[in-house]
C-alpha positions, 0 to 999 in steps of 0.5 A: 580530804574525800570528796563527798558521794555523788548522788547519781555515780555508778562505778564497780570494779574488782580487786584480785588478791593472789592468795589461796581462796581469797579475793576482794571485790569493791561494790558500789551502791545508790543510799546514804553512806552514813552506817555500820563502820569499824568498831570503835575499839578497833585501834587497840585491836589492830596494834595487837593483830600487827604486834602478833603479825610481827612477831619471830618467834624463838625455838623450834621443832614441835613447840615452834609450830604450835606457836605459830598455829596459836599466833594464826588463830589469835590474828583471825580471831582479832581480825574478824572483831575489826572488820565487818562480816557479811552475810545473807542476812546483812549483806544487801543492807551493808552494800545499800547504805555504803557507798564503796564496800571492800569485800574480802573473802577468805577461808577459816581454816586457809593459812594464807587468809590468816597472813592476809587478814592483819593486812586487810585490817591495817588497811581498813584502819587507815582508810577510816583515818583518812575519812575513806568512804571505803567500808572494809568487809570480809566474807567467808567463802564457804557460806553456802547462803552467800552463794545462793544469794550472790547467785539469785541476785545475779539473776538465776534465782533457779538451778534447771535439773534436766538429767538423772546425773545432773539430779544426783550431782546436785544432791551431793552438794545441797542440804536444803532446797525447794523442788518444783515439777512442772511439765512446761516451764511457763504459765500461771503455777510457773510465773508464781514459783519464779517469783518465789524464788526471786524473792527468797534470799537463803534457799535454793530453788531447782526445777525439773521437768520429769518425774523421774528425775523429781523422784531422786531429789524428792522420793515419795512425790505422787504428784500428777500435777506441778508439784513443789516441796521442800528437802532438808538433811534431817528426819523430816526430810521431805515435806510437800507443799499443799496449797495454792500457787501464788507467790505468798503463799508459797513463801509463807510455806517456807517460812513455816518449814525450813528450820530443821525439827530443832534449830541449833541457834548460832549467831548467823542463824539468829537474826533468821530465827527472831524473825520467823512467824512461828511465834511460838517457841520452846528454846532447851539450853543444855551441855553439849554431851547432854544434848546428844542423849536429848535431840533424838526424843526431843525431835519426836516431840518437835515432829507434833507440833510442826508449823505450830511451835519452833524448837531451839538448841542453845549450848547452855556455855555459850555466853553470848547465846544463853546467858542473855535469855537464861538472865530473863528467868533469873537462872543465868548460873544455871549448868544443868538443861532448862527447858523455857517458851516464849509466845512473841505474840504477847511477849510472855515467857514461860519455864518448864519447872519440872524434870525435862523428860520427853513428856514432860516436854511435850505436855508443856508444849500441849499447854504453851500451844493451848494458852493454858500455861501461866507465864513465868515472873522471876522472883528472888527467894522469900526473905526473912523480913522479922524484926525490919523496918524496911521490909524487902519484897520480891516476886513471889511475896509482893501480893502477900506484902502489898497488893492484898496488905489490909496496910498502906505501902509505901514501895521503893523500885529499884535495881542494883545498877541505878545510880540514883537509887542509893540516895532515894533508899536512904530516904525511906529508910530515913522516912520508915523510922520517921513514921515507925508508930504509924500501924496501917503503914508499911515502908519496903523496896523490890529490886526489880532487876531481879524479881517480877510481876505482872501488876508491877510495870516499872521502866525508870528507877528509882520509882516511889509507889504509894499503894493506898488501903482500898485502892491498891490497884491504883497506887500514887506515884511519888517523886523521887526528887524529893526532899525527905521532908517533902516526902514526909508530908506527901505521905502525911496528906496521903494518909490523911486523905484516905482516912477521909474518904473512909470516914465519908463511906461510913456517914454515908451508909449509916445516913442511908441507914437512918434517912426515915428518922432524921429530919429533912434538913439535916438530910439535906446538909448530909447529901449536899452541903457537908459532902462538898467541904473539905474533910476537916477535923471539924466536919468529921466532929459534925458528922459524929456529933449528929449521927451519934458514931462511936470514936472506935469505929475511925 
């Protein structure tokens, strides 16, 4: 019903809406259409949010008013799981891959942008119906980083400070900001710090030329020189920056210093926070009130290890925030503060096991920051494995059960939510009874949902690993598609052949033993002839019968 996008058409053009702080703004862009779009829920949602709209509600006085402030809440609440939210961080990639943005700008706390929103929704819902083009977004206007970006995309990457009244007003207004003092507006150090500012979505740049008026925006400056720092509305509030002037360099500055001493992670700020250089990063989940007591002494950790280890707060209720790394340490129920690290350059993750004072603190820090702490692998508890067939493995036992067993190990690895799995337990179990009067082998199973450990690298599951005697570092796979017949003579030839290679070590060394007193022939047939045939009953009697080797010794 549309046509499809031209590939060389240019059209912008603006949609005013009369409402209180909203309007709508349509942007076209040069890419591929083919992305984000609405969410594939969004219809049920949608008759919701118009239900709700639609509703009159009875009664009055007092109770009417709190249901119409509920039924507001309820309707921006839906809305925004419907259509797209922009920010600095998506927004130049929703605008390059769509090839008509509808943007619509609103107010949390605007009565009005909440009347508008089911409408703005509706809409968005039957574009996509009709196969629309139109991509259906909405923007909070008092995101301070949309404005900065709208602005630096428009071409005014820097704000000019030329008063003292100018200085104070716009220090009134921003949080965080990068000063640069330059005598003259032009040459080398200049070009180098315009460029850096271009480049630079999410802080704005502003320049002076006095250093009188430098000293209201950044107090402690003592520089003769150009001059760049940066400003944030924290204890480290001024933080000068000490190298060369080139592009690079001075985004790599900012990289490393932006984030307050500790980042309160949200989901704005998130896509920012995983991808910044400092790889090194200690996250403490705690309740809210309990932080509060914390953030002071916390900070005065943070201030010693700046540029070197980030620091991160995560509201321990927040579901979507914790609950996803907490599940990584298998704590996910955890209510109390939990103090965790993570080194993104090996992907190695490490837990403060003890109580999460201040020193505690920062001599874990001194030690994530050293690469003297071990890595954390979670672990269920010890089991009691008294009297089972199958013995049950987890993190903390597997060396104990498996890696350093004088046994053979047969281990399934499996997860709770594999389908296939219940099927392949029911085969070793079958398989563990079948070889119950065997001694030197041992049938057991990890859930590896919920345990870890570096020497157990599993992706798929189920997942069959025979860990031989003598060669546990090396265990064979075994296919889980299997029949249990099957399986039973694998492990049957496994056994077999291990028994072997264990019987030719023994003839070998008791062959160099005894070379000066056996004949050269039969040194011969011992080094040649008998090593290459197959390990048989035969062979095994041979070797026993010539070199006079007690049956007990097998």
């Amino acid at each position: 019903m549309f046509p499809s996008k031209p590939t060389s058409r240019s059209m912008l053009f603006t949609v005013t809406i009369l409402f209180l702080l909203t309007s709508t703004i349509l942007v076209t862009a040069n890419e591929d259409p083919t992305v984000e779009t609405y969410n594939d829920g969004a219809d049920s949602d949608l008759q919701e949010l118009i239900a709700i709209d639609e509703q009159e509600g009875g009664g009055g006085g007092e109770e009417q008013q709190q249901g119409d402030q509920q039924k507001e809440a309820e309707v921006l609440s839906k809305a925004q799981r419907i259509v797209l939210e922009l920010n600095s961080d998506n927004a130049r990639r929703i605008i390059d891959q769509n090839e008509f943005v509808l943007i619509l700008g609103y107010a949390p706390w605007c009565v009005r942008s909440a009347e508008l929103m089911p409408q703005f929704a509706e809409a968005a819902n039957k574009l996509k119906e009709l196969g629309s083009p139109v991509l259906m977004a909405k923007l909070d206007a008092e995101r301070e980083d949309i404005v900065i970006w709208a602005r630096k995309k428009t071409g005014v990457p820097v704000i000019r400070i030329s008063s003292s009244v100018e200085a104070e007003d716009f220090q009134k207004k921003h949080d965080l900001f990068v000063l640069g003092l330059f005598d003259k507006f032009e040459g080398h150090d200049y070009e180098e710090f315009i460029k850096a500012a271009t480049i630079d979505n999410e802080i704005q740049f502003v320049e002076v030329s006095s250093s009188a008026v430098a000293k209201i925006l950044f107090p402690n400056i003592n520089a003769r020189d150009n001059f760049i720092g940066i400003v944030k509305s924290e204890p480290e509030k001024y933080t000068a920056y000490g190298g060369i002037f080139e592009k690079d360099t001075i985004l790599q500055f900012l990289e490393y210093n932006k984030f307050p001493l500790v980042t309160i992670l949200t989901e704005l700020n998130s896509a920012r926070v995983y991808s910044s250089p400092v790889k090194l990063q200690v996250i403490v989940f705690a309740d809210a009130n309990d932080f509060k007591n914390l953030i002071q002494p916390l900070q005065e950790v943070a201030r010693k290890f700046i540029s070197k280890i980030m620091f991160i707060y995560i509201d321990i209720a927040d579901e979507n925030q914790a609950k996803p790394f907490l599940t990584l340490f298998g704590i996910e129920d955890s209510e109390n503060t939990v103090v965790t690290a993570f080194d993104n350059r090996m992907s190695s993750k490490y837990l403060l096991e003890s109580n999460p004072t201040p020193s505690n603190i920062e001599e874990f820090c001194l030690r994530l920051l050293h690469g003297s702490l071990s890595p954390y692998f979670k672990s269920q508890p010890i089991p009691d494995n008294k009297e089972k067939i199958l013995q049950v493995v987890v993190g903390k036992t597997l060396d104990d059960l498996v890696l350093s067993s004088p046994k053979n190990v047969l281990l399934e690895v499996y997860t709770p939510w594999c389908i296939s799995c219940e099927t392949t337990t029911k085969q070793i179990e079958k398989l563990a009874k079948h070889f119950k009067g065997v001694d030197n082998l041992v049938f057991a199973r990890i859930d590896a949902s919920a345990n870890e450990h570096p020497k157990l690298q599993v992706d798929d599951y189920p997942t069959l690993l025979f860990y031989p005697v003598g060669d546990k570092e090396n265990p064979v796979k075994l296919s889980t598609k299997s029949s249990s017949k099957d399986l039973a003579t694998v492990i049957k030839s496994l056994l077999r052949a291990k028994e072997d290679i264990a019987l030719t070590k023994i003839v070998k060394d008791r062959m160099e033993m005894m070379s000066d007193a056996l004949p050269s022939k039969l040194i011969s047939f011992l080094a040649t002839d008998c090593p290459k045939k197959e390990a048989t009953v035969a062979t095994a009697t041979e070797y026993r019968a010539v070199l006079e080797i007690k049956d007990d010794e097998f």
